[in-house]
N, C-alpha and C positions, 0 to 999 in steps of 0.2 A: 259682191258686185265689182271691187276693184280690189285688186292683189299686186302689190308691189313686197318682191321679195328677192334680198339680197344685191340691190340694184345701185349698179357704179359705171357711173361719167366722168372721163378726164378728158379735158383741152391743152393739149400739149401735155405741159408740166403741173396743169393743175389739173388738182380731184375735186371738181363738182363736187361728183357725189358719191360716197364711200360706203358699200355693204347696208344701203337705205332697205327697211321693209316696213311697210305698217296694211292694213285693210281697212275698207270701209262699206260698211254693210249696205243692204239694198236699204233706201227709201231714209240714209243716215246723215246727217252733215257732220264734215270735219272742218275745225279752223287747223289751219297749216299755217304755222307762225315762225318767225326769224327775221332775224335783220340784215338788212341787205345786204344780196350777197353770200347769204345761206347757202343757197341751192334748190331756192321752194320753184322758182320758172322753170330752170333744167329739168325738176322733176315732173312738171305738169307735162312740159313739155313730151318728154319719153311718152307718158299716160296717152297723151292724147295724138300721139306716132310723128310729132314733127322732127324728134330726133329720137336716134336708136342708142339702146345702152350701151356702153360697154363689155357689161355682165350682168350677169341674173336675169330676172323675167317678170313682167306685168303680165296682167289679164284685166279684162274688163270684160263683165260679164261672160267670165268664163272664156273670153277669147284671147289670145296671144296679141300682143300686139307688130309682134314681128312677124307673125304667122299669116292674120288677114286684117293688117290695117284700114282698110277701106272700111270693113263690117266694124269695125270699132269706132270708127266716125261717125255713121250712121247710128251712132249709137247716144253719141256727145253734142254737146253743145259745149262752147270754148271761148270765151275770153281772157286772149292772153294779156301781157300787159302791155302790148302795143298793140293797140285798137286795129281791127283792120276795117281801112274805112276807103273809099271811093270820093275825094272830098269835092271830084266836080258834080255829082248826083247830088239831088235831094234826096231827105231822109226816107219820104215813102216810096221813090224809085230805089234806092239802096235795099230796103226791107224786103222790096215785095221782089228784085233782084236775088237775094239770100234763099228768097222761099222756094222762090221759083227752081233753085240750085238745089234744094234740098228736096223737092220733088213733091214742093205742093200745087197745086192750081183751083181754080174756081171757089165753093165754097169755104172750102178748107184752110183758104188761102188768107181770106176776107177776115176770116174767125180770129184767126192766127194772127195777121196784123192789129185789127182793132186789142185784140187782147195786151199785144205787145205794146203798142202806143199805151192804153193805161195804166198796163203794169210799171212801165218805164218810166211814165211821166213824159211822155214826145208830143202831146197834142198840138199844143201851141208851136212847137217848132216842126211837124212833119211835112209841111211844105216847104221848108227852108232848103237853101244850097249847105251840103255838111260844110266848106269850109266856111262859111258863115256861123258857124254855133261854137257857144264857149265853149271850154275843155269839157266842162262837166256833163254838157248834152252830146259829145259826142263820147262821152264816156257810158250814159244812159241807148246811145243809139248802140255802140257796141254789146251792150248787156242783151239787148233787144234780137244782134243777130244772133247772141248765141241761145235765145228762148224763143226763138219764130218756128223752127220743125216741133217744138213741143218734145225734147228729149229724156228721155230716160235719168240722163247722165250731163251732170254741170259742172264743169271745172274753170272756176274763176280766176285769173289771176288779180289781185289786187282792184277788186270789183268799184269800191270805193274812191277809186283814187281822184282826184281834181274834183269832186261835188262838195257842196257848203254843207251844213249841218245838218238842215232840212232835209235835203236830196238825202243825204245819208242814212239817214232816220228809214227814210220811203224803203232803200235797197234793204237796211238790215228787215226791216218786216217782209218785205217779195222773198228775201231768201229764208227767213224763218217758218215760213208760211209753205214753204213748200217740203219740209219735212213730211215725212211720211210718205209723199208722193213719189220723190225724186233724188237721187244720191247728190249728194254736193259737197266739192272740195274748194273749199276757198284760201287761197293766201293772203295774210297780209302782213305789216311790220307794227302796222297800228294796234296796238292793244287791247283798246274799247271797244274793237268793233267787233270782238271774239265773243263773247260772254252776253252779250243778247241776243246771238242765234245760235249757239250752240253750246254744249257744255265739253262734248268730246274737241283735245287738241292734242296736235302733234308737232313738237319744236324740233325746228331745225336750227343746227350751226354749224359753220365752215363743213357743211358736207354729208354730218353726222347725225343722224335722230337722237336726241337727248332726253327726250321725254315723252310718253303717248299715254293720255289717259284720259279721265273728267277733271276739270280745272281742280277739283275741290281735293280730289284726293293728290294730285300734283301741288300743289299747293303745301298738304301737310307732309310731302316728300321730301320737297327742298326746304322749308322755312320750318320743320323737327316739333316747335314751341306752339302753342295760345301765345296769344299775347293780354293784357288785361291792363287796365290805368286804374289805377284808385286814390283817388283823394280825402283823407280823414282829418277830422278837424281835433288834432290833436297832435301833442310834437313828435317830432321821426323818431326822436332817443325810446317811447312810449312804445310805438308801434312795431317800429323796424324789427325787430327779435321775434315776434308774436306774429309777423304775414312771414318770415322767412321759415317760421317754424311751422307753417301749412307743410303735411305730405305733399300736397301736388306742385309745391312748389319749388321750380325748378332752377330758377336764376331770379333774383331782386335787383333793384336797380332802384337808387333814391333820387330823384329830379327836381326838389326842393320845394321851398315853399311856395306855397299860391295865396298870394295877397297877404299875407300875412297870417292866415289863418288855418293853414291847413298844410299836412307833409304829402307831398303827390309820389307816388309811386309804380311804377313797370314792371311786373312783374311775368312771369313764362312758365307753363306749364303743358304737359303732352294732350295733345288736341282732344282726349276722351276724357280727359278730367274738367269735371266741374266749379276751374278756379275760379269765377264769378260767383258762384252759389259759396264756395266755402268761405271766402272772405266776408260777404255778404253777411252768414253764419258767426262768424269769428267779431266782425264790430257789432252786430244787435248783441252777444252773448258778454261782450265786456261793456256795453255803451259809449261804444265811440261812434259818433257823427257821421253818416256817412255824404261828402259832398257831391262826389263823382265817383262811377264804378260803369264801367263799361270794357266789352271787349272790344278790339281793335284787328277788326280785318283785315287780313293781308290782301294788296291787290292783285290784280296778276301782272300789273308788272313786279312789282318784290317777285313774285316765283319767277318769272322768265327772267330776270336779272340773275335771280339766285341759279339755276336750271344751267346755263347759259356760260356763269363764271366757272360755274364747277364742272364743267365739261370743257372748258379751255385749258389745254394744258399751257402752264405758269412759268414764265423766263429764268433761271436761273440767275440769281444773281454772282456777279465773280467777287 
């Protein structure tokens, strides 16, 4: 559905974006994540024809984007990350404006609105003048023009941005929720808000894709180890030899005592071994106490920090 391949943007003396390629499948969502300044707008950008690459070549739905941009519009629906907005119109003059642009009228029109005010969350404010509403409702009214033709195709820029927790909650399920139906690339820098709509992501930095996959297996790419704590209630001089001499154990780390009563321990092992079970194993078989055993989830940010450092190339020191 969307092919971006081999694709580079420079501004003057800088490279946006350098030999970028990833795809994303019909009816799929992508999180597009980096930290400002990436290159995640530049690239929607190109995607959705407001600015032409350099090099290489998008398609969207099998169209060129340099070829017949117009047909690739009609294709999208687009929230960049500056709102476009009309802020002397009210919200359901701006709406039904958008619609009317994109080539609805009568019934069709009606359907599309009302769906959008609910989807959005605009009721209460769709009679208002736009410049009269917080940031957050005209960030909701912007989401709204970019889902009033009902498109195929949704490319977000930072969909999230200025809404409270609530609002936030509402976007991440509207965009979850249309999986399956509908392609959707969304950017963001926030990290949270990757992992409850989607599992496929693609990191960007200064320019560069660093990473494209399912969180989980990105995850055990950058950060190698399990991670595992365990606390037994006996001395470290007891144990320490006996968890280091686990096979799956790959690094020990002693972090002392807890309350007095127990040696706590970090330990790492490769993401297919079952270092929770074997430890688990190892204190019933000698009868040592177990207080704490658990494994410790890496978030995503640990991966995109990890992801991120190690695709920066590192200053030389003199």
């Amino acid at each position: 559905m969307i092919e971006v391949r081999d694709v580079t943007k420079r501004f003057g003396n800088t490279v946006a974006l350098d030999q970028v390629s990833f795809e994303v499948a019909r009816g799929k969502i992508l999180g597009f994540l980096g930290p400002n300044g990436a290159g995640k707008s530049t690239a929607m950008k190109i995607i959705t024809t407001f600015l032409a690459p350099d090099g290489g070549q998008v398609k969207v739905d099998g169209i060129d984007v340099l070829e017949q941009p117009l047909a690739v519009r009609r294709r999208i629906g687009y929230l960049p990350e500056n709102v476009p907005l009309y802020h002397d119109m009210n919200v359901d003059e701006y709406l039904t404006f958008v619609g009317q642009a994109r080539g609805l009228d009568g019934a069709k029109l009606r359907e599309r609105l009302a769906w959008c005010v609910e989807a959005c969350g605009l009721r209460t404010e769709y009679k208002k003048r736009i410049q009269e509403l917080s940031k957050g409702y005209r960030q909701r009214t912007g989401l709204a023009q970019a889902l009033i033709h009902d498109p195929d195709i949704l490319i977000l820029d930072e969909p999230t941005s200025g809404l409270d927790p609530l609002q936030i909650i509402g976007i991440r399920k509207l965009i979850a929720s249309l999986a399956g139906q509908k392609t959707v690339i969304f950017s963001t820098h926030i990290l949270q808000e990757v992992s409850p709509v989607t599992e496929r992501v693609v990191i960007i930095n200064e320019g560069r894709i660093v990473a494209d996959g399912r969180i989980q297996e990105l995850t055990q790419q950058a950060m190698g180890d399990n991670r595992v704590f365990v606390t037994l209630r006996r001395p470290a001089a007891e144990v320490e030899q006996a968890l280091r001499d686990l096979p799956s154990v790959s690094r020990l780390r002693y972090l002392g005592e807890v309350d007095g009563k127990g040696s706590r321990f970090e330990l790492r092992a490769p993401f297919q071994q079952d270092l929770a079970g074997a430890v688990a194993e190892l204190a019933g078989r000698r009868g040592w106490p177990l207080a704490e055993l658990h494994e410790s989830h890496y978030s995503l940010e640990d991966t995109f920090i990890e992801l991120t450092r190690a695709a920066t190339p590192q200053q030389e020191v003199a």
